[in-house]
C-alpha positions in Angstrom: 16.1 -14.4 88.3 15.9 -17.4 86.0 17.6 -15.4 83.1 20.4 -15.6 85.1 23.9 -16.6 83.3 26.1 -16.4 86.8 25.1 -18.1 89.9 27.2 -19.3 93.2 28.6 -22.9 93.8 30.0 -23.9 97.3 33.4 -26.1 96.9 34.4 -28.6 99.1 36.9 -26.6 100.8 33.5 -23.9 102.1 35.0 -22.0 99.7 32.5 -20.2 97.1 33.1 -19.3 93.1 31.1 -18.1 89.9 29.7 -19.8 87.5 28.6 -19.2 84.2 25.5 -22.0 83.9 26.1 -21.8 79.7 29.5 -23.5 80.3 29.6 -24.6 84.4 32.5 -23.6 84.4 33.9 -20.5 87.1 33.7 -16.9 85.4 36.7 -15.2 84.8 36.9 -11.5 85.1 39.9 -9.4 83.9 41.9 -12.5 83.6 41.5 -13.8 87.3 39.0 -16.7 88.0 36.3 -16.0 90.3 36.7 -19.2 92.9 38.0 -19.8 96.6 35.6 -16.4 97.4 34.0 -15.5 100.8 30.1 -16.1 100.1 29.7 -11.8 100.4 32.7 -11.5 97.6 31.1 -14.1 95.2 27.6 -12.9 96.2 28.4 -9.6 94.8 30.2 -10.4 91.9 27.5 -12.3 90.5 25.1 -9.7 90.8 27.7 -7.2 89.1 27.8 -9.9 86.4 24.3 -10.5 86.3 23.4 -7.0 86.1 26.3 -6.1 82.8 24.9 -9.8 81.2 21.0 -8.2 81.4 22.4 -5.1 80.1 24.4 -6.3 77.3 21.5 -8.7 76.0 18.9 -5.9 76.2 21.5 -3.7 73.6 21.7 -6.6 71.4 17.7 -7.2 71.3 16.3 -6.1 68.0 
């Protein structure tokens, strides 16, 4: 969706991590930084993130 605040990145290494497009830099989720992720793993994790970012906005909205 282009409200979107996580997407994928592929490193170098064919490794995969999330990234918050505000800050390009990888999320970070209970303390552990989402990167060197099987595509599936980071796949799903943005869509979890995605889906709590929609969620939280939608509270916030006057």
């Amino acid at each position: 969706m282009p409200d979107d605040r996580y997407t994928l990145r592929k490193d170098p290494d064919g490794t995969w991590r999330v990234v918050d497009i505000f800050t390009d830099l990888p999320a970070v989720v209970h303390s552990q930084v989402m990167i060197l992720m099987d595509m599936e793993e980071a796949d799903d994790i943005v869509d979890l993130l995605n889906t709590l970012d929609r969620k939280r906005r939608a509270e916030q909205a006057p």
